[in-house]
N, C-alpha and C positions, 0 to 999 in steps of 0.2 A: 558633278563638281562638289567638290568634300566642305562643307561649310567651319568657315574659320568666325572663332570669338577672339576676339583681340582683346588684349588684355584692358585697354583703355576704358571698354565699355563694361568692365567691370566693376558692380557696385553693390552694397549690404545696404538690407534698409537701416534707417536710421537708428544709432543705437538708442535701446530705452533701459535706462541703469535704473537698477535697483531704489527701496528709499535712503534717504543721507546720503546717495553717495554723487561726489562732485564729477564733473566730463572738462576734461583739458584737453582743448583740440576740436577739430570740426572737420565733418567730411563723409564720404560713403563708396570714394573710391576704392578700389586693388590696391593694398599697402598701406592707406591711412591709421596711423596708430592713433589712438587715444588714451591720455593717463587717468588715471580712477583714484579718486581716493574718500573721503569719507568725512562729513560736514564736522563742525568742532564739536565735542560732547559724544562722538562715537568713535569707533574703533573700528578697524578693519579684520575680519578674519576670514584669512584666506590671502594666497597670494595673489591673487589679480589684478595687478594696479595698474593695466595695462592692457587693451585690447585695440585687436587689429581686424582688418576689413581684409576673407581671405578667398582666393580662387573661388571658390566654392558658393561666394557669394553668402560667408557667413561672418557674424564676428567671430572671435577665434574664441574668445568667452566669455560668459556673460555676466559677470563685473563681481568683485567683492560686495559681501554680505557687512553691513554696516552696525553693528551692535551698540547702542546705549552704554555709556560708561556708568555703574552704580558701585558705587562701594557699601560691601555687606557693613551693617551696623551688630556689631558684634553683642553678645547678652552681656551687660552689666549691671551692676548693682542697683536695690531698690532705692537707695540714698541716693543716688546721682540721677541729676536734671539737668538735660540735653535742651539748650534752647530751640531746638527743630528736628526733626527725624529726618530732612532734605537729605538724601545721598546721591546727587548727580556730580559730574565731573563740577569741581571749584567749590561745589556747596560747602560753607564752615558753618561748624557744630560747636559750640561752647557748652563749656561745662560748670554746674556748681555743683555744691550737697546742699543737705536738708542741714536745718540749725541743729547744731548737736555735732555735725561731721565736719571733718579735716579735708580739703581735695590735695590728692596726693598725685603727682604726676601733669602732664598739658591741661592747659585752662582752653582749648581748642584743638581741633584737627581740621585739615581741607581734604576734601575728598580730591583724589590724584588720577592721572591715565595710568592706564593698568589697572584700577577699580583699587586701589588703593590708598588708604588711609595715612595723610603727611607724618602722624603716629600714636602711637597706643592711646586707646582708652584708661583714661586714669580711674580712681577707686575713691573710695571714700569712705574713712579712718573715721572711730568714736565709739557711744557708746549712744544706743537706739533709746534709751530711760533719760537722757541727760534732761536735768533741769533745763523747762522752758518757760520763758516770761510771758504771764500772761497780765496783758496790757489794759487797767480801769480805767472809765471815764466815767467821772462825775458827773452830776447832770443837776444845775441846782435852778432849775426852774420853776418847782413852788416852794415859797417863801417853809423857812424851817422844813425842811425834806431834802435827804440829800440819797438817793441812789444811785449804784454803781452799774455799769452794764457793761458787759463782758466784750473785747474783741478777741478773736479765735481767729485763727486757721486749722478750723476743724480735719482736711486731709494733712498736718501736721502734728497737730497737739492730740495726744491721743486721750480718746473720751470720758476715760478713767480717770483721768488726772484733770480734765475740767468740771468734772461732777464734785470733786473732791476739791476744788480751790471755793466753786460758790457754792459751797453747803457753808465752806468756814464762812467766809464773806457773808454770806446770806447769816448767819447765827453773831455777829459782831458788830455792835451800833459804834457806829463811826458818828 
């Protein structure tokens, strides 16, 4: 006597998806589909958004591959300062320049699905010698003596040009 599997008693073990990716649907029977798709902040690639439970007792595939959305941070200028380097899906970037420079173009971008950027990196116009103030404070803490001390942003102000403001300062009785 010829042995029959009925189709009933057919069953896939439990599907195990890949990581991020979501399972819509439950079951392990012959015909159970499941929809697949890919948590927020990833992407699917691949068309798989769909697997089924088949004769064979297999799923029919085994699920879309879930990729990290990042958006490339393109090479820009040494004047522009980017509030964060974050590039995942929603991350915003704000932009200024350094004193002396013009920002020319978005004061912001969000990073988008597709790994793309909401738009262009803007630039930043001027001239890198511009006149920069550099800020005294007095200090008159012993009677008759009055000295000056310098405040800097040494990675701004470049060190030429602060040698050269307290030589004069230092050689001038105030």
């Amino acid at each position: 006597m010829p042995a029959f599997l009925f189709i009933s008693e057919i069953h896939c073990s439990t599907f195990q998806p890949g990581a991020h990716v979501i399972v819509k649907g439950s079951g392990t029977e012959y015909g159970t589909e499941l929809d697949l798709s890919c948590e927020y902040g990833y992407a699917m690639q691949g068309n798989d958004d769909v697997t089924s439970c088949q004769a064979d007792q297999t799923w029919s595939s085994t699920g879309p591959q879930c990729i990290e959305i990042i958006c490339d941070i393109p090479t820009h200028s040494s004047q522009l300062i980017l509030s964060s380097t974050n590039n995942k899906l929603d991350d915003v970037i704000q932009f200024s320049c350094y004193y002396g420079f013009q920002l020319e173009g978005s004061t912001q971008v969000q990073c988008k699905a597709g790994s793309v950027w909401s738009g262009s990196f803007p630039s930043c116009n001027g001239k890198s010698n511009s006149i920069i103030p550099i800020i005294l404070l007095a200090n008159f803490d012993l009677p008759n003596l009055c000295y000056w001390n310098f405040v800097t942003y040494l990675s701004i102000v470049p060190q030429k040009l602060v040698k050269k403001a307290k030589s004069y300062i230092e050689g001038k009785k105030f």
